[in-house]
N, C-alpha and C positions, 0 to 999 in steps of 0.2 A: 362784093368781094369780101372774102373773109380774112379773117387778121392772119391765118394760116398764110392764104394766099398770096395778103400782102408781104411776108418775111420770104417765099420763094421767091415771088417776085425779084426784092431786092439782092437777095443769096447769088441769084444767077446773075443779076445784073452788075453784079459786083466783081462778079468772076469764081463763086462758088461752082462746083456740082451738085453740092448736097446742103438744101436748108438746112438740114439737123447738124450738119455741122458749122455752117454759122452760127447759127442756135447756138450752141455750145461756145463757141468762139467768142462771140457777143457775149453773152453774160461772163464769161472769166473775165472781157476787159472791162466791163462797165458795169459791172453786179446786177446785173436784173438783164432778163430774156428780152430779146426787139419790141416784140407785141407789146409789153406790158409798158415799156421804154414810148412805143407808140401812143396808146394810151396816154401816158402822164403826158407828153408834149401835147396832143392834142389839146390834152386838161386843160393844160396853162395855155396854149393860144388860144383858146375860148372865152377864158377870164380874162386876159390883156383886151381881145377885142370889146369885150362888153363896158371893161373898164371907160369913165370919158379921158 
C-alpha cells in the first residue's frame, strides 16, 4: 500500500470525502502533510524499538 493509499485510507475513515482535503486540513493543523507526519513517526518508533 502506498503512502497515498494510506492518507485515503484514513481521510474516509475519519469521516472525510475527499483525501486532498484532509491533506490540506492536516497540514494547516500540524505543519507538515499526513504521509510525511507518517514517515517521521515510523522514524521514531523504529529508534525507540532498537533502543535497549
Amino acid at each position: 500500500m502506498s503512502a497515498a493509499e494510506d492518507v485515503a485510507e484514513v481521510a474516509f475513515a475519519v469521516g472525510y470525502d475527499s483525501p486532498s482535503q484532509f491533506s490540506r486540513e492536516y497540514r494547516r493543523q500540524f505543519g507538515f502533510p499526513p504521509g510525511e507526519d507518517g514517515r517521521r513517526l515510523w522514524q521514531a518508533s523504529a529508534l525507540s524499538e532498537a533502543s535497549p
